[in-house]
C-alpha positions in Angstrom: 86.7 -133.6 -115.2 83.2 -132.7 -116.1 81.4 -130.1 -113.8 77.5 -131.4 -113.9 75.9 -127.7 -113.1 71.9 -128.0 -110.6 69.4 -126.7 -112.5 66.7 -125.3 -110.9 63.4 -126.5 -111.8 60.6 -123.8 -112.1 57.6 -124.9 -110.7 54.8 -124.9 -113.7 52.4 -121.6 -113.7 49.0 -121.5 -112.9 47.6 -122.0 -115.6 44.3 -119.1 -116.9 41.6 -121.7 -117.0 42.0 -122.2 -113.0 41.2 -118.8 -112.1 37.6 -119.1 -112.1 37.6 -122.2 -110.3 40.1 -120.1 -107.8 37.4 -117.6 -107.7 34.3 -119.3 -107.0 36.2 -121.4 -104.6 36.8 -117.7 -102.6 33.5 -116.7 -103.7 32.1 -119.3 -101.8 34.0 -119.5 -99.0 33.2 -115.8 -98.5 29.4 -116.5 -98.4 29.3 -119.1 -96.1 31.7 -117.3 -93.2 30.1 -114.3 -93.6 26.8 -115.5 -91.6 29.2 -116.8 -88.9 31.5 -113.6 -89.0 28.6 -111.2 -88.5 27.5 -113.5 -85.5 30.3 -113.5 -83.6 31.2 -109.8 -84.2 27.8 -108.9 -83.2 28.1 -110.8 -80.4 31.1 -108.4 -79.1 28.9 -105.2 -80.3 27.3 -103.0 -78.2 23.4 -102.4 -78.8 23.5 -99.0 -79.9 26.1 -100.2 -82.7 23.7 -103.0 -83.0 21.1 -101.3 -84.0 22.9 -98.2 -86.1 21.9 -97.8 -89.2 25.9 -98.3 -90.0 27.0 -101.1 -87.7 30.3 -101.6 -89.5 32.1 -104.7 -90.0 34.0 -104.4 -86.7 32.6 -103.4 -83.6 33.6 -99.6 -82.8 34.1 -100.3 -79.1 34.0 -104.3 -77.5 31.6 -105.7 -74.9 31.4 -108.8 -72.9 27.6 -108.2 -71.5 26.0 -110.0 -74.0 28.2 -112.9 -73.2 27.4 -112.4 -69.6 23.7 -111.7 -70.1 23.9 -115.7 -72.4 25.7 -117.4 -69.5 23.0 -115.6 -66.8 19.9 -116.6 -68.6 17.6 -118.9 -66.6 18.6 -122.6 -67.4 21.8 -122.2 -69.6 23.6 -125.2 -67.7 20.7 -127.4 -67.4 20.1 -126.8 -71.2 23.8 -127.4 -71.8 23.6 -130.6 -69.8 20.4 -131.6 -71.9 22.0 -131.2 -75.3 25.0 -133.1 -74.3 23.1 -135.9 -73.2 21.1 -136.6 -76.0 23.5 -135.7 -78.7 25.9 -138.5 -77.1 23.6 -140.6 -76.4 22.1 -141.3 -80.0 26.0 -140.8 -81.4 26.7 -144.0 -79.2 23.5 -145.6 -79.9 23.8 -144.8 -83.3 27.9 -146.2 -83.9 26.6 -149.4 -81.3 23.9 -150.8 -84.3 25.4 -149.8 -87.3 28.5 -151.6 -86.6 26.1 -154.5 -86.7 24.6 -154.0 -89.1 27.2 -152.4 -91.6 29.3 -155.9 -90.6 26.0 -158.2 -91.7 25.7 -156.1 -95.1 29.3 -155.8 -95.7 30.5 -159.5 -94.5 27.4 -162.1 -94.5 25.2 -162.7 -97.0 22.0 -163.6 -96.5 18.4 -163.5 -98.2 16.9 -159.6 -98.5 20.4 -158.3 -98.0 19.7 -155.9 -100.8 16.6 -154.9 -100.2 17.7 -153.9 -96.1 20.1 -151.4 -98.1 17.7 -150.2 -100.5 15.5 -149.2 -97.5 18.4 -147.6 -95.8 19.5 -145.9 -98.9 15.7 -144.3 -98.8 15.7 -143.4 -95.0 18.8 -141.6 -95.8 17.2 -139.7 -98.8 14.0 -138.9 -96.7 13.1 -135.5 -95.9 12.7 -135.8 -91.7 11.1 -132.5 -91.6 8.2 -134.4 -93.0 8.0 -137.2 -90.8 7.6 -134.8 -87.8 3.8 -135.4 -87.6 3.6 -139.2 -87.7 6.5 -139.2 -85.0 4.5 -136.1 -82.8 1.6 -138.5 -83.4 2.9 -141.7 -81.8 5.4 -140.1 -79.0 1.5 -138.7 -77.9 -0.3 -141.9 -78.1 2.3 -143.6 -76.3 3.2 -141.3 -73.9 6.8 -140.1 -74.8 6.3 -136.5 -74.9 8.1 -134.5 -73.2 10.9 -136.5 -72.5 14.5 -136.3 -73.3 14.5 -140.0 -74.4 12.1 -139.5 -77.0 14.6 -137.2 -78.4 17.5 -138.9 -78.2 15.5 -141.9 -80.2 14.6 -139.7 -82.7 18.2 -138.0 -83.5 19.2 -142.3 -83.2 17.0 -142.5 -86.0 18.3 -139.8 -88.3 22.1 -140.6 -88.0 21.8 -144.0 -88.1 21.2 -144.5 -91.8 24.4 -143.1 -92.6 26.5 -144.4 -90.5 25.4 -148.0 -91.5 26.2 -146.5 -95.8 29.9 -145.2 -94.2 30.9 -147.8 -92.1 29.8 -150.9 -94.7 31.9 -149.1 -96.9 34.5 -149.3 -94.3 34.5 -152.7 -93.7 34.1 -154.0 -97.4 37.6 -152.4 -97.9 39.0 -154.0 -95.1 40.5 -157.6 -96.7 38.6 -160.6 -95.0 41.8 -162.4 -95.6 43.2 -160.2 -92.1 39.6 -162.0 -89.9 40.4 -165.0 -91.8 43.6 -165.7 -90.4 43.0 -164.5 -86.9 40.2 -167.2 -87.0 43.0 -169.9 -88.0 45.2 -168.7 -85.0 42.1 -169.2 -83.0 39.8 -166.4 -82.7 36.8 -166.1 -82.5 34.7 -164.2 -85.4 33.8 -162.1 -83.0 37.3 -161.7 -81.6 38.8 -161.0 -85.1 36.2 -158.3 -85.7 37.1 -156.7 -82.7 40.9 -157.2 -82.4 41.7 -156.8 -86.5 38.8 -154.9 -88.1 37.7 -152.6 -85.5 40.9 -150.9 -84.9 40.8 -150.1 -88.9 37.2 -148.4 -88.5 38.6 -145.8 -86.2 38.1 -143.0 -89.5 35.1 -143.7 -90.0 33.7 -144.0 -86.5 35.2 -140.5 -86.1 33.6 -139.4 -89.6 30.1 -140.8 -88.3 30.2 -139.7 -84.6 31.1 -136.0 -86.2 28.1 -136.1 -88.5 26.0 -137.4 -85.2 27.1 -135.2 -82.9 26.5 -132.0 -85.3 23.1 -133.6 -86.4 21.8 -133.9 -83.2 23.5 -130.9 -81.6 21.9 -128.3 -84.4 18.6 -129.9 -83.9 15.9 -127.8 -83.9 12.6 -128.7 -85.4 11.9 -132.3 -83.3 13.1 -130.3 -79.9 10.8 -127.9 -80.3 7.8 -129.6 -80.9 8.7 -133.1 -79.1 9.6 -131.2 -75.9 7.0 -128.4 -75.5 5.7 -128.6 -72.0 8.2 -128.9 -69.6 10.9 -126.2 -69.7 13.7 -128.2 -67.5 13.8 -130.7 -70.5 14.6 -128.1 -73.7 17.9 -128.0 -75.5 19.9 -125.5 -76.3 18.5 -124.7 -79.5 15.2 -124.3 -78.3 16.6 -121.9 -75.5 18.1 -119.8 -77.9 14.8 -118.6 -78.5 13.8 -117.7 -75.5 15.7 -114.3 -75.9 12.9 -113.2 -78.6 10.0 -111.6 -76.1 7.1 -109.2 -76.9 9.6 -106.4 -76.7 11.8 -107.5 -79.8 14.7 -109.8 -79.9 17.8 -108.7 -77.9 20.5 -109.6 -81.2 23.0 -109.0 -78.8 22.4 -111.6 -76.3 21.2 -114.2 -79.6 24.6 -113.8 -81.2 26.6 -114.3 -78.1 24.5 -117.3 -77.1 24.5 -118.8 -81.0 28.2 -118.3 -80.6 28.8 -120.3 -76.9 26.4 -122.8 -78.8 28.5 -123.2 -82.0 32.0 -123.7 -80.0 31.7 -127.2 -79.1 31.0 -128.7 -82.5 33.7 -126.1 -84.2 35.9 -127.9 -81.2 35.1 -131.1 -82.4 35.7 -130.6 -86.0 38.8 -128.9 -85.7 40.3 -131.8 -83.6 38.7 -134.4 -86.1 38.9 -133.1 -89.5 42.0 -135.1 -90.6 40.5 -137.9 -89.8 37.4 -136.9 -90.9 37.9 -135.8 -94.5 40.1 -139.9 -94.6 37.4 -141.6 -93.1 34.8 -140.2 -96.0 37.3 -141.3 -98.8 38.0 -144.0 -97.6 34.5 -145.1 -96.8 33.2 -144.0 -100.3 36.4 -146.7 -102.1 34.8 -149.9 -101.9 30.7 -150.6 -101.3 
């Protein structure tokens, strides 16, 4: 009888040319943690390690009062509650028309199709930073200043050419043979959207509602100069800095609040980023 012997099977070497990819891939992994390292460990730093001339990469002894000196500042729920509002509000606002409209570009076709995605191409491309005078402008003519739903309008606006591109990519890869056949059995087109296609979005709804949410979370610029007035209806970017006064900025108490600031959306992302990293390769396939 023949004895057939297991030969293992080497997995192949790395081969030389890869190591410099390997290395800037590190290289610039480093540089972008490093900003949000050095804010959370100076967030556990005392202020006389804080403001040594050698502060050291850890903290030499760990504090909680600059956490407790965040949480205590004057409005910190009330500019929690703002930020949550508006960023969900124009997330919802946002995913509620561009399903609409990413289903009318993707599915129907109709006169000045390509020219609505040409425009929403160049909305996408458009610097917003630039646009903050005309919209400071007509939010004061029409009496929308200070007010948290001028804000959430104006976060609706920036997210919403995007997720129309990501979710008519979505739906163009979804067969209309699927709709087609619902229709046969007897639904509706608006039933077989909702009980064949929809279910198929759920990627990209979570890939758009992630971009929203940190979009309109980070926001800083519009808050700023949209809600100047009245202090009860600021966001939590704009309260960070309130901890800069005419004495200096307490680093402390900034790094502590950046850091309660940046745990939600890290939450978020770390519960969505399987989905996430799908839904943008599969909404980049077909369009």
């Amino acid at each position: 009888m023949s004895t057939v012997r297991a030969v293992a099977v080497k997995p192949p070497r790395a081969r030389p040319r890869r190591l410099p990819l390997h290395l800037a891939a590190g290289l610039t992994v480093v540089v972008c943690l490093f900003p949000v390292y050095w804010m959370i460990v100076t967030a556990f730093k005392p202020n006389r390690d804080i403001q040594s001339a050698n502060p050291g990469l850890l903290p030499r002894t760990w504090t909680l009062e600059h956490f407790r000196t965040a949480v205590g500042a004057d409005g910190f729920g009330l500019f929690w509650r703002n930020s949550l509002l508006v960023t969900l509000g124009a997330v919802l606002l946002s995913l509620l028309v561009a399903l609409g409209a990413s289903f009318a570009v993707a599915r129907m076709r109709w006169r000045g199709r390509r020219q609505f995605l040409l425009m929403v191409f160049l909305a996408q491309m458009a610097p917003w930073e630039a646009l903050i005078i005309p919209v400071y402008i007509i939010s004061r003519d029409t009496g929308m200043l200070d007010r948290l739903p001028t804000l959430t309008l104006v976060y609706f606006m920036m997210t919403l050419p995007f997720t129309i591109v990501v979710l008519r990519g979505f739906i163009a890869a979804i067969p209309p043979e699927l709709e087609e056949a619902a229709q046969v059995d007897g639904c509706t087109r608006a039933g077989a959207f909702r009980h064949i296609a929809f279910p198929l979005l759920a990627p990209g709804l979570m890939a758009t509602s992630l971009f929203g949410y940190i979009t309109a979370w980070n926001e800083f610029t519009y808050a700023n100069f949209l809600i100047i007035k009245q202090q009860d209806n600021r966001t939590l970017p704009v309260w960070l800095s309130s901890f800069q006064n005419v004495f200096g900025t307490d680093w402390g108490a900034t790094m502590a609040a950046s850091t309660l600031f940046a745990l939600p959306a890290l939450a978020v992302f770390l519960l969505l980023q399987r989905h996430v990293t799908a839904g943008f390769a599969a909404g980049a396939v077909k369009g």
